[in-house]
DSSP file (Angstrom, degrees, kcal/mol; ACC not computed):
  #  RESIDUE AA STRUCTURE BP1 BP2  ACC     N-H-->O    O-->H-N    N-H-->O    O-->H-N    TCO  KAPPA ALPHA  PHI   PSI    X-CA   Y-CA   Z-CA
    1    1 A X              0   0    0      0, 0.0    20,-2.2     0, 0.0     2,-0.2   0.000 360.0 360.0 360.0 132.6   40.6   16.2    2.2
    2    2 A X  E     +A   20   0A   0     18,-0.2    37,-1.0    16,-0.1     2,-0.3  -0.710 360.0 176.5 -74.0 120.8   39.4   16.9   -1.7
    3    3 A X  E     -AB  19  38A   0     16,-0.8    16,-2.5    -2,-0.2     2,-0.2  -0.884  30.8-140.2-133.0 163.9   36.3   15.1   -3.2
    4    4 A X  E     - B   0  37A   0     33,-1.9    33,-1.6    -2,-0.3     2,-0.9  -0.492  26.4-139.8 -92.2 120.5   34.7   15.1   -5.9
    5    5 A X  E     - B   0  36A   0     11,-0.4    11,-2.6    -2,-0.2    31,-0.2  -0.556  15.9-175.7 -98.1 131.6   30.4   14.8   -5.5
    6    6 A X        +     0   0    0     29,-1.1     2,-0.2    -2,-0.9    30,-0.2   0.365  67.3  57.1-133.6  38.3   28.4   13.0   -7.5
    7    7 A X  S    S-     0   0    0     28,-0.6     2,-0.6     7,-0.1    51,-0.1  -0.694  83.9-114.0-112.6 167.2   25.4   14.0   -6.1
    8    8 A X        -     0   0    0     -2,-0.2     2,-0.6     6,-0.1     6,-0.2  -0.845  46.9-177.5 -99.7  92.3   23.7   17.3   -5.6
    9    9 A X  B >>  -C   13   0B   0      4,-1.1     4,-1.0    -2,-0.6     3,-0.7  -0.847  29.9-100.9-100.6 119.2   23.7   17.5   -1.8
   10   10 A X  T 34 S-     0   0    0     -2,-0.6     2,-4.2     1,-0.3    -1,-0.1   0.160  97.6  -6.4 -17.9 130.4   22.2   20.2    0.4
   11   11 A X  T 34 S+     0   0    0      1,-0.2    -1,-0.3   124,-0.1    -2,-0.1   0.168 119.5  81.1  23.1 -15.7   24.6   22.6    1.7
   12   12 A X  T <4 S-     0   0    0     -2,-4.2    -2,-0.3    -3,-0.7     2,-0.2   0.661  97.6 -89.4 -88.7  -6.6   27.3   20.9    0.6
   13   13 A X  B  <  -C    9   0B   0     -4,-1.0    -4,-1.1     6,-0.1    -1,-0.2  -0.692  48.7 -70.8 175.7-155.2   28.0   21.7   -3.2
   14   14 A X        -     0   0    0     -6,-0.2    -6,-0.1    -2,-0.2    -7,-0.1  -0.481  56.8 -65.1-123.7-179.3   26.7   20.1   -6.8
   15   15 A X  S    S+     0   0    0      1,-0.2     2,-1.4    -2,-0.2    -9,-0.2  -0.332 122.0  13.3 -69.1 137.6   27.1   17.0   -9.2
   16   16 A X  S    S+     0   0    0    -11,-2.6     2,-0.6     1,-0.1   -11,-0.4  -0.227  90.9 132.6  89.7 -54.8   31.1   17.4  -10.3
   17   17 A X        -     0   0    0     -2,-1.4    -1,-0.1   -13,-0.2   -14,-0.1  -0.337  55.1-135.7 -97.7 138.8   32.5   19.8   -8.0
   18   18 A X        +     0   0    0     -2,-0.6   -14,-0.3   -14,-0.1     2,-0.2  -0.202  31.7 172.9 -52.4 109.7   35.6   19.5   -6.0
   19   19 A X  E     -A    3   0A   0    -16,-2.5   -16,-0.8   -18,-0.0     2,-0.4  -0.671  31.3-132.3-118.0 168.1   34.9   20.7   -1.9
   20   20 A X  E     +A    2   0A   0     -2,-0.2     2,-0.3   -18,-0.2   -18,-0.2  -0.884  43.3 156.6-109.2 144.9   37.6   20.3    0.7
   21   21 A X        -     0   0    0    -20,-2.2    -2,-0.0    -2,-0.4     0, 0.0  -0.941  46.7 -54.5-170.2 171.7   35.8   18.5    3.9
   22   22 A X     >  -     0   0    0     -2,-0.3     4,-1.6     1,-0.1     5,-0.0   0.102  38.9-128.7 -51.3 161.7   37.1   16.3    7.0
   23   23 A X  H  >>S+     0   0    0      2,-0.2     4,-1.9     3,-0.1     5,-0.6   0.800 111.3  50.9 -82.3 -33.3   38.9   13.6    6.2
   24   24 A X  H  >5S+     0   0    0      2,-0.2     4,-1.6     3,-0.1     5,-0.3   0.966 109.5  49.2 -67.8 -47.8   36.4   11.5    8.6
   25   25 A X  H  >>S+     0   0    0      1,-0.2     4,-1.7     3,-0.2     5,-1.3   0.918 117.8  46.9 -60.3 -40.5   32.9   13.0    6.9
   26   26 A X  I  <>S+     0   0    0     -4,-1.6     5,-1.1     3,-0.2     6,-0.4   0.870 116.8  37.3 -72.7 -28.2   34.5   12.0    3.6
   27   27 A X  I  <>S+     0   0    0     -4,-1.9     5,-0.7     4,-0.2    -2,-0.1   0.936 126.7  34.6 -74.4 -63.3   35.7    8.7    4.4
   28   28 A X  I  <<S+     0   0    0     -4,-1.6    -3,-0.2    -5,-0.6    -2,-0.1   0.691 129.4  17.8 -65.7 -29.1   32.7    7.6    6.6
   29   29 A X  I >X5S+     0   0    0     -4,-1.7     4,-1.5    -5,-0.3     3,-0.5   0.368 129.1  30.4-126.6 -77.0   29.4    9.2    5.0
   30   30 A X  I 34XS+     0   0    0     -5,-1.3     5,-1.8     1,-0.3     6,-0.7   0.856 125.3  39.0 -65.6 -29.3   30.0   10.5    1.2
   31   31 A X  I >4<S+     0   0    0     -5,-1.1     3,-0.8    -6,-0.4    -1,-0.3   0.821 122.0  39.4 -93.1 -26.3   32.7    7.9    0.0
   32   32 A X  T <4<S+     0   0    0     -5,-0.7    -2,-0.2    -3,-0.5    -1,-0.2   0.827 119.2  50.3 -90.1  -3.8   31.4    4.8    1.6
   33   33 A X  T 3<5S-     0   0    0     -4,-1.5    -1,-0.2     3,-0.0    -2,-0.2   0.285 118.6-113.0-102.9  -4.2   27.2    6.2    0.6
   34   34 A X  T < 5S+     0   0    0     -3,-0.8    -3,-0.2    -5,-0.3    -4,-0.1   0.836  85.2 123.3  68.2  18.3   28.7    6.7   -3.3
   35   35 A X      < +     0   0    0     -5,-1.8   -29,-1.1    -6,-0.5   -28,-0.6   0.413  69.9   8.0-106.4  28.9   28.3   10.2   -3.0
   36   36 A X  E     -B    5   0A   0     -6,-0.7     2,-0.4   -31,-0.2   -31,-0.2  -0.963  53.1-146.1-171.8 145.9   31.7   11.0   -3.7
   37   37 A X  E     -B    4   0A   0    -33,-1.6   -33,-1.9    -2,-0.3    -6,-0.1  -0.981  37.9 -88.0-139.6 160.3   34.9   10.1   -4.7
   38   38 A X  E     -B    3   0A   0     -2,-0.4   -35,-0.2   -35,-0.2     2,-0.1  -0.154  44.8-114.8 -61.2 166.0   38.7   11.3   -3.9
   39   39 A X        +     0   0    0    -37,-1.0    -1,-0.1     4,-0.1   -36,-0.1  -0.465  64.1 138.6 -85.7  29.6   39.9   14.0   -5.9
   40   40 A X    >>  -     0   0    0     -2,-0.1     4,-2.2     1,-0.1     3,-0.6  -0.233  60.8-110.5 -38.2 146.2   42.6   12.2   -7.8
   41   41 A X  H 3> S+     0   0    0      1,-0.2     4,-2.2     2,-0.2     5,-0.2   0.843 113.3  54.9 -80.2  -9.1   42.8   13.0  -11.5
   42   42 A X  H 34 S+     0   0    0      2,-0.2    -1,-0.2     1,-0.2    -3,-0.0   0.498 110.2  44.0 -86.9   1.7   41.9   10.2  -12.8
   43   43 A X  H <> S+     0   0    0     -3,-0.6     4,-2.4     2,-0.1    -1,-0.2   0.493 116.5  54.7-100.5 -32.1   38.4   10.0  -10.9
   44   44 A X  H  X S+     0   0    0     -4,-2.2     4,-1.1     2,-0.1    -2,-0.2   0.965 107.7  46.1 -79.0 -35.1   38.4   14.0  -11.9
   45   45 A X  H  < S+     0   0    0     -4,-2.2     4,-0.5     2,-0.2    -3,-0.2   0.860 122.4  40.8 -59.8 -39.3   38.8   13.1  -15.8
   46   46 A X  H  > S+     0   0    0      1,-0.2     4,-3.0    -5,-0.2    -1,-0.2   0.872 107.1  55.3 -76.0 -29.7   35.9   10.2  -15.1
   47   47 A X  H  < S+     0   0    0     -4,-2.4    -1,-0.2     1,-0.2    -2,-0.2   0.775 116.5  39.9 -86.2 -16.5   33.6   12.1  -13.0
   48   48 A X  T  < S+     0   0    0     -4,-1.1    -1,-0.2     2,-0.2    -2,-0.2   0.531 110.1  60.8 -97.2   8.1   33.5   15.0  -16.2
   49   49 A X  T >4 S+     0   0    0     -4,-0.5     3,-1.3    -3,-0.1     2,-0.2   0.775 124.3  18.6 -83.3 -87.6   33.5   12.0  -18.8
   50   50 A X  T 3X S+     0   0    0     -4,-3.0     4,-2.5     1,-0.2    -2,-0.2   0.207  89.9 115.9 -87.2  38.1   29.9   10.9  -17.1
   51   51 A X  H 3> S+     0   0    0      2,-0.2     4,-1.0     1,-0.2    -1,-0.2   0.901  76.7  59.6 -65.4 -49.1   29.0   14.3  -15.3
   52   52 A X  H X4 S+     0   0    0     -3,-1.3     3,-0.7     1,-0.2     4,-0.5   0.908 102.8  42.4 -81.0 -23.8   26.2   14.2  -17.6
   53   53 A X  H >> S+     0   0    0      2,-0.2     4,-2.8     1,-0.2     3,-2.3   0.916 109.5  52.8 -56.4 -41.7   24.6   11.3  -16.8
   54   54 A X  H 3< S+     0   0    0     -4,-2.5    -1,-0.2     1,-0.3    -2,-0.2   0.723 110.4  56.4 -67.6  10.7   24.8   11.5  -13.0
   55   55 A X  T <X S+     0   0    0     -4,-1.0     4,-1.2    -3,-0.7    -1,-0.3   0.712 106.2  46.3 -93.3  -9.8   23.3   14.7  -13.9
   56   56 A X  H <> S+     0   0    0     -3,-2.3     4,-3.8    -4,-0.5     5,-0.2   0.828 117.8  42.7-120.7 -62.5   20.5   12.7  -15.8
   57   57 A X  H  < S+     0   0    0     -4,-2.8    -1,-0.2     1,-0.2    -2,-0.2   0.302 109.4  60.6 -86.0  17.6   20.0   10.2  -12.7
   58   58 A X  H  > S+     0   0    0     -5,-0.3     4,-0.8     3,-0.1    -1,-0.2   0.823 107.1  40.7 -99.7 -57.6   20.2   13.1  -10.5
   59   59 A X  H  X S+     0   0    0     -4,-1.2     4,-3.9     2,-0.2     3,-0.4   0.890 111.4  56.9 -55.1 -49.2   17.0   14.8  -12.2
   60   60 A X  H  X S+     0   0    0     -4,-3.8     4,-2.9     1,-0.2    -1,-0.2   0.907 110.8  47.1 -50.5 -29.4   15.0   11.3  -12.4
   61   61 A X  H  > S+     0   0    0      2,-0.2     4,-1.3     1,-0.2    -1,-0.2   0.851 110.0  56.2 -92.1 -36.6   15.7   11.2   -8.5
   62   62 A X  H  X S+     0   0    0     -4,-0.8     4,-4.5    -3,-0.4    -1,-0.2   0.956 107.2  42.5 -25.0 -92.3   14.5   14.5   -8.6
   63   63 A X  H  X S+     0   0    0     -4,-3.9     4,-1.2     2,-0.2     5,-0.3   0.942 102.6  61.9 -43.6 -50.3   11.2   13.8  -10.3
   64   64 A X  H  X S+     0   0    0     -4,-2.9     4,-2.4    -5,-0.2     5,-0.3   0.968  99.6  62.2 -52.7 -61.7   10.2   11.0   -8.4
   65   65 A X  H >X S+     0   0    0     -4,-1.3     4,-1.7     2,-0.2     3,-0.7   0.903 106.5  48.4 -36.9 -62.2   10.4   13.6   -5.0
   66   66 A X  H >X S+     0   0    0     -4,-4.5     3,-2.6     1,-0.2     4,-0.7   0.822 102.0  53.7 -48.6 -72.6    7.7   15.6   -6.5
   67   67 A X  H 3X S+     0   0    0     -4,-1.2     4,-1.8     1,-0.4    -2,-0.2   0.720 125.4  31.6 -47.4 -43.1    5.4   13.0   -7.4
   68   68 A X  H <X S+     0   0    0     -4,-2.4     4,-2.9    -3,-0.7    -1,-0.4   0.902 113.0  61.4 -91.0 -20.6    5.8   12.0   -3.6
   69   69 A X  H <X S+     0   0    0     -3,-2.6     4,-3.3    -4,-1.7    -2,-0.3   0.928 110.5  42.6 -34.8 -76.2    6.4   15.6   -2.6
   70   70 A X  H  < S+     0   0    0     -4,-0.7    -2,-0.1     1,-0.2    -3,-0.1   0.929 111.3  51.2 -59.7 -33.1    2.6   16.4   -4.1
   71   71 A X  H  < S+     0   0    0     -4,-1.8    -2,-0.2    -5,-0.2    -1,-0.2   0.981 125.0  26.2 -73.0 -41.2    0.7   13.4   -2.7
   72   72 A X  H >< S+     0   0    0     -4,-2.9     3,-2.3     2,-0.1    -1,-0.2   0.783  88.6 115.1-104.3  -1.3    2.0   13.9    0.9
   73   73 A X  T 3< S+     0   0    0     -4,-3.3    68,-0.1     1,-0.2     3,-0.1  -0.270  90.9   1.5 -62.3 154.4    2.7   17.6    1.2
   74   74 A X  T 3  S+     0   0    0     66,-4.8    -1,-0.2     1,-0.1    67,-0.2   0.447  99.6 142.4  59.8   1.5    0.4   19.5    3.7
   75   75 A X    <   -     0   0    0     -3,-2.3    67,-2.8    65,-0.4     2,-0.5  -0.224  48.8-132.2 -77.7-179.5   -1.2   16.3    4.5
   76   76 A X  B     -d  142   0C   0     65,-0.2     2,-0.5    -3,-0.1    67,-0.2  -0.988  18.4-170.9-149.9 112.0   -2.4   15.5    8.0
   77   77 A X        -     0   0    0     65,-2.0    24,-0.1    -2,-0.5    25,-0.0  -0.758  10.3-155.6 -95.7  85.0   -1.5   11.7    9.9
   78   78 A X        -     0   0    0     -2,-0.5     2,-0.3    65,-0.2    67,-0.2  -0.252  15.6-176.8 -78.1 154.1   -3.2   11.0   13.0
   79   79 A X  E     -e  145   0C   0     65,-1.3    67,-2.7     2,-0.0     2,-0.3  -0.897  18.1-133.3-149.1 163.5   -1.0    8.1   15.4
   80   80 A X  E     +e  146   0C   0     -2,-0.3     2,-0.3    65,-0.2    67,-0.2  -0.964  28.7 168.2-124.9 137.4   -2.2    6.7   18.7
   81   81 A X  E     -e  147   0C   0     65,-0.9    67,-6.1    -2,-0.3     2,-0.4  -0.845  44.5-101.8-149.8 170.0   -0.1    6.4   21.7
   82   82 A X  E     +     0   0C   0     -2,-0.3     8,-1.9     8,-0.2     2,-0.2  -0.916  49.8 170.6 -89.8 106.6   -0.2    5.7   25.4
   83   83 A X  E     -eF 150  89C   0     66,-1.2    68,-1.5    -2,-0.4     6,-0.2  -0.699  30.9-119.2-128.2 167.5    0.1    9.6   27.4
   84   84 A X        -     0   0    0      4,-0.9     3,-0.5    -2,-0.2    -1,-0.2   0.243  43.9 -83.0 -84.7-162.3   -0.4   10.2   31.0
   85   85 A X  S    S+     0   0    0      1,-0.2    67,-0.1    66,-0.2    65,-0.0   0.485 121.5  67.5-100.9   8.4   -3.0   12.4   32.2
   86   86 A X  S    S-     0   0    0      2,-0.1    -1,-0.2     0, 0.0     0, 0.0   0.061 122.1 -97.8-108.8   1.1   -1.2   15.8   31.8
   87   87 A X  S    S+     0   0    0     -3,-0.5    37,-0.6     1,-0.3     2,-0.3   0.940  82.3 133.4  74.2  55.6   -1.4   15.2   27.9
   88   88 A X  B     -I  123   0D   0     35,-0.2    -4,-0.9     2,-0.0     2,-0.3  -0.886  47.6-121.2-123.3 159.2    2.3   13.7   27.6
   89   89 A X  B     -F   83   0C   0     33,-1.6     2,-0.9    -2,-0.3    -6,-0.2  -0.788  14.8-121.3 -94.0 141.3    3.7   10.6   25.8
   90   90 A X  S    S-     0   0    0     -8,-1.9    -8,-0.2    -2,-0.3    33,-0.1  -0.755  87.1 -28.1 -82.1 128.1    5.4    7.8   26.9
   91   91 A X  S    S-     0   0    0     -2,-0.9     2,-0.2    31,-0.1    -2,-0.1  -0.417 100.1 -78.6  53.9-163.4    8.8    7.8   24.8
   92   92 A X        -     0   0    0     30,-0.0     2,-0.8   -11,-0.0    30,-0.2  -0.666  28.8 -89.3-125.6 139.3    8.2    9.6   21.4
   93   93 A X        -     0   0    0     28,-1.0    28,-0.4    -2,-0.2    24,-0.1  -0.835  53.9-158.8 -37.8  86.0    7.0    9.8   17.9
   94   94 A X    >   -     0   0    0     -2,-0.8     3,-0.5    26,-0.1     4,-0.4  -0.174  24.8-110.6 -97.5 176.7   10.0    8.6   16.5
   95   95 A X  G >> S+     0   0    0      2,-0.2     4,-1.2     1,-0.2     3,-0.9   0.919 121.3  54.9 -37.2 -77.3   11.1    9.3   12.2
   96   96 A X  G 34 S+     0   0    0      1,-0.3     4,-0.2     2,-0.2    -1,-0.2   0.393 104.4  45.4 -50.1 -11.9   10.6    5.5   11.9
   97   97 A X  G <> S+     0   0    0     -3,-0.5     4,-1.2     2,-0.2    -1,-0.3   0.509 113.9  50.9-111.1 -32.6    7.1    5.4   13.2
   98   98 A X  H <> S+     0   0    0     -3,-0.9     4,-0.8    -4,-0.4    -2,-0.2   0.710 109.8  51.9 -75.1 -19.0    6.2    8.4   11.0
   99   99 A X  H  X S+     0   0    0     -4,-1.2     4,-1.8     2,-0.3    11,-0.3   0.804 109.4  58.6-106.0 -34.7    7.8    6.4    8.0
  100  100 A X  H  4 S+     0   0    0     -5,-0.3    -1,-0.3     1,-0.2    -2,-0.2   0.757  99.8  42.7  36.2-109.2    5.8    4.2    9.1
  101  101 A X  H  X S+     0   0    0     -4,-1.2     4,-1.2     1,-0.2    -2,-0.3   0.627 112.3  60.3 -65.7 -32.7    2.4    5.6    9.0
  102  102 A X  H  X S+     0   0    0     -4,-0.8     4,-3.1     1,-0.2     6,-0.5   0.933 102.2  48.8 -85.6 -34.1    3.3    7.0    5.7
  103  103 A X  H  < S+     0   0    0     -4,-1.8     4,-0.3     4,-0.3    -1,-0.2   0.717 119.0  36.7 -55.6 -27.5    3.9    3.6    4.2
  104  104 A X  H  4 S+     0   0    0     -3,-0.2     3,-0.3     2,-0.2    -2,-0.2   0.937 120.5  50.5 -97.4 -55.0    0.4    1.9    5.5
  105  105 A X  H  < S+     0   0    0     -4,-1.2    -2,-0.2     1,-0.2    -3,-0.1   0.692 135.0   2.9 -30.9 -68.5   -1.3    4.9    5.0
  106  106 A X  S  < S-     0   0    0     -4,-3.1    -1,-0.2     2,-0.2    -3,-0.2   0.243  86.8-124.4-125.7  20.8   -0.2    5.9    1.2
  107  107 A X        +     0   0    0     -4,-0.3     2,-0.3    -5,-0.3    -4,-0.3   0.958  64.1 145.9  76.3  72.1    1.8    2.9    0.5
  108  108 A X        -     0   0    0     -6,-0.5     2,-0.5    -9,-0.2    -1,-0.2  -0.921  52.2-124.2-127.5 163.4    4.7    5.4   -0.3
  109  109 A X        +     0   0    0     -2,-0.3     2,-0.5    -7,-0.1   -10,-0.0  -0.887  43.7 159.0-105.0  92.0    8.8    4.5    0.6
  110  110 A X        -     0   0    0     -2,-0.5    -7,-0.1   -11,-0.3     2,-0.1  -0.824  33.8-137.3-131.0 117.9   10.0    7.4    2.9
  111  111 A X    >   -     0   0    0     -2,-0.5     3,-2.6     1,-0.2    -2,-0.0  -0.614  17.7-128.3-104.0 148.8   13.2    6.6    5.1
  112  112 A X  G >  S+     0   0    0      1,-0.3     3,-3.2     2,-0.2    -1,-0.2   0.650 104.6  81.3 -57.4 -18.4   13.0    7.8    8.5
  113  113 A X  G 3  S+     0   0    0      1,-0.3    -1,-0.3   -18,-0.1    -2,-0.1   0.943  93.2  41.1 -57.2 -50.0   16.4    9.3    7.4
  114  114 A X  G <  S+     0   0    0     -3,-2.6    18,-1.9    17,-0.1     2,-0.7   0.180  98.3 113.2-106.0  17.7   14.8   12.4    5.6
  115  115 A X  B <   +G  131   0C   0     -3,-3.2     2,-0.2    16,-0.2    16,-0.2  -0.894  41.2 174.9-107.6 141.2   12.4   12.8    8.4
  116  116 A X        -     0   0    0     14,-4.0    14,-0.1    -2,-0.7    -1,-0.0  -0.509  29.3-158.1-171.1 127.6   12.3   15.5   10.6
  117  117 A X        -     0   0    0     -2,-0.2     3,-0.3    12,-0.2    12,-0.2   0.039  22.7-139.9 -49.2 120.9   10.4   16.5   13.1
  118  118 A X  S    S+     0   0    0     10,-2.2     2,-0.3     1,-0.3    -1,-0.1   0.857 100.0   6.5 -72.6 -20.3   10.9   20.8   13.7
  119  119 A X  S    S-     0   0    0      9,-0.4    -1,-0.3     0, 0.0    -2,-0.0  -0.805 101.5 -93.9-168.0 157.1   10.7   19.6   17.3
  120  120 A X        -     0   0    0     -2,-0.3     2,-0.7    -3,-0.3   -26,-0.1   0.187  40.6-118.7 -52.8 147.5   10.6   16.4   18.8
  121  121 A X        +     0   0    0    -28,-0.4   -28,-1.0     1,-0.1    -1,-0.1  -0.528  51.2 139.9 -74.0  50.0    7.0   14.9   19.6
  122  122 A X        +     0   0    0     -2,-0.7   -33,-1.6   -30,-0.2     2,-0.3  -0.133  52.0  49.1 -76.1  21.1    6.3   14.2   22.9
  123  123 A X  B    S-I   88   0D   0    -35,-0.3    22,-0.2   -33,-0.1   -35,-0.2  -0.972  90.9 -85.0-160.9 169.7    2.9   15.1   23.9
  124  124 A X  S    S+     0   0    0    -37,-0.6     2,-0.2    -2,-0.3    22,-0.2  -0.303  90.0  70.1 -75.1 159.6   -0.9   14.5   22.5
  125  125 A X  E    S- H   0 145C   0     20,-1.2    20,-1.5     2,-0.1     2,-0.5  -0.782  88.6 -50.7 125.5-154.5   -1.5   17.7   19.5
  126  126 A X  E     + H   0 144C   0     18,-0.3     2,-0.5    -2,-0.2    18,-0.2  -0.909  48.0 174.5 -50.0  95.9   -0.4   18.7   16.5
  127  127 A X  E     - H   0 143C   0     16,-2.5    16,-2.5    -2,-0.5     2,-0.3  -0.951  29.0-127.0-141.8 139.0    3.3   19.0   15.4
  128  128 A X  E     - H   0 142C   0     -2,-0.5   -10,-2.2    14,-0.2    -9,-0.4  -0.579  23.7-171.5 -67.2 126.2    4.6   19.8   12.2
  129  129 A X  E     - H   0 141C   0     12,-2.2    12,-2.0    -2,-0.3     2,-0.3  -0.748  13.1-147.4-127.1 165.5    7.6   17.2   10.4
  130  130 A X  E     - H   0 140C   0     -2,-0.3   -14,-4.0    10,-0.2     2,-0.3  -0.781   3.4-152.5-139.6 153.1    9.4   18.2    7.2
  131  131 A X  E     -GH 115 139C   0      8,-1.4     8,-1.8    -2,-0.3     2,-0.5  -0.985   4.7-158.2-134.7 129.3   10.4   15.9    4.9
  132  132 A X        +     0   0    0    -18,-1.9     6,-0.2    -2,-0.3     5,-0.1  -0.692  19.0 170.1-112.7  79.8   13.6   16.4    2.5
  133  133 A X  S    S+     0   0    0     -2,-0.5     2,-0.3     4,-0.1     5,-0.2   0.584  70.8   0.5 -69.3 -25.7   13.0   14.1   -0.4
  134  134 A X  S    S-     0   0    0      3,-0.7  -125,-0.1    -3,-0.1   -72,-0.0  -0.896  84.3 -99.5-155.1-171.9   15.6   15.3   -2.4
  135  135 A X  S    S+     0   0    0     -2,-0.3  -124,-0.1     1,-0.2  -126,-0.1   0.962 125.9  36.7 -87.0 -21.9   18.2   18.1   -1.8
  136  136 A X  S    S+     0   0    0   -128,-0.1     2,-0.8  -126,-0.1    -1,-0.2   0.576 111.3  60.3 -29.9 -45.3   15.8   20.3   -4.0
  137  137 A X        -     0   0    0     -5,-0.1    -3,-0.7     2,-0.0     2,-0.3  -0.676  59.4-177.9-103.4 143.2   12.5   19.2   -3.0
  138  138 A X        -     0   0    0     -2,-0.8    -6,-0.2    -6,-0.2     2,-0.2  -0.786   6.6-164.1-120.3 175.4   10.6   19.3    0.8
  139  139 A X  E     - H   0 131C   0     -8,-1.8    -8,-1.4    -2,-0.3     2,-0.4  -0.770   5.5-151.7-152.9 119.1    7.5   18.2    1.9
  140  140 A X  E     - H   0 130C   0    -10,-0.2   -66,-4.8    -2,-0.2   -65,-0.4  -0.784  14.0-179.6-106.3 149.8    5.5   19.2    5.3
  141  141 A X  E     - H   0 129C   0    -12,-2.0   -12,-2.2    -2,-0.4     2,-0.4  -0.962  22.9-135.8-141.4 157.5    3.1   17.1    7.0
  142  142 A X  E     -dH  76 128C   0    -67,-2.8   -65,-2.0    -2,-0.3     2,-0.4  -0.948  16.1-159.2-126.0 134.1    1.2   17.7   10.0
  143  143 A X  E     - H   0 127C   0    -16,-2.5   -16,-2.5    -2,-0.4     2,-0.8  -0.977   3.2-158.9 -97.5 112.2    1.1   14.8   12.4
  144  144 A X  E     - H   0 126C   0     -2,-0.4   -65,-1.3   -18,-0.2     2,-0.5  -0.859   7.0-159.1-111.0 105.9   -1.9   14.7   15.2
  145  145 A X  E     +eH  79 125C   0    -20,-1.5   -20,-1.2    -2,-0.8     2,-0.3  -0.717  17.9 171.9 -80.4 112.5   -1.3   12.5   18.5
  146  146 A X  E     -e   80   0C   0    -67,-2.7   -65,-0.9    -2,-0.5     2,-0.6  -0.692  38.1 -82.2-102.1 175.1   -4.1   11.7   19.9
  147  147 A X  E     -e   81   0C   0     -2,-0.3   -65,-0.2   -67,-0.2     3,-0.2  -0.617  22.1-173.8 -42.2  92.9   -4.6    9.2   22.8
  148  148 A X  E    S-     0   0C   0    -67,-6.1     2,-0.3    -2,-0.6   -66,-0.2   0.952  84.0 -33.4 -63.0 -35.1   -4.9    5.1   22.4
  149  149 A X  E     -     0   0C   0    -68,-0.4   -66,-1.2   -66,-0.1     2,-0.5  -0.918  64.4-102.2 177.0 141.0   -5.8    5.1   26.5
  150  150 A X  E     -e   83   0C   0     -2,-0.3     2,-0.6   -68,-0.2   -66,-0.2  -0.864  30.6-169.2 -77.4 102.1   -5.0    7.1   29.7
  151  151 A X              0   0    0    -68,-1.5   -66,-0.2    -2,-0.5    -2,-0.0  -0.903 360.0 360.0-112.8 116.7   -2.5    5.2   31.9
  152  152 A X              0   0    0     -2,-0.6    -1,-0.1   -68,-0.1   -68,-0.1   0.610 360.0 360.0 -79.4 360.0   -2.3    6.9   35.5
């Protein structure tokens, strides 16, 4: 199926241009999220009509990801959980618990969506998350689980 993006999306192509993809990934994530529309011509004549604005609200979306991009890259978030005596957690660090922390922490808006952990968190240390604020921009942040309490 042919749409048209009107976003700049990460491996998948730029603001304007026409990709072929399932007919389920277009229906279900890029047309019903507004990041796309079918490829008809009268949606290709509109989307190059206002190409330069979404190119405009594309860059603002842009900027804003630095500006959070500087304050939290390389920064370091300590969390408390309940682990056994072997240094393990019970359940996980989850995205949402990280988004979390980032919110009380530096009062910043980051949805668990564009977190992710380079592999899942399930014991007391150090573990490294990336963050993809925009399809442009990353951020890495080091999260250290320590121990709320030792349940045997």
């Amino acid at each position: 199926m042919k749409v048209i993006l009107l976003e700049n999306l990460k491996k998948i192509g730029s603001i304007g241009e026409t990709i072929d993809v399932k007919r389920g990934f277009a229906r279900n994530f890029l047309i019903a999220n507004k990041k796309a529309l079918y490829a008809s011509k009268e949606n290709i004549n509109q989307v190059e009509k206002i190409k330069a604005e979404l190119s405009k609200k594309d860059n603002e979306k842009k900027q804003d990801a630095k500006i959070i991009a500087e304050k939290i890259n390389k920064k370091q978030y300590n969390i408390k959980k309940l682990s056994t005596e072997n240094k393990e957690l019970y359940g996980s660090v989850k995205p949402t618990e990280i988004s979390k922390l980032i919110k009380e922490t530096d009062n910043l808006d980051v949805k668990p969506s564009l977190i992710q952990p380079i592999k899942e968190i399930k014991s007391l240390g150090k573990f490294q998350v990336k963050i993809s604020l925009h399809s442009e921009v990353d951020a890495d942040i080091i999260i250290q689980v320590e121990s709320a309490e030792v349940i045997q």
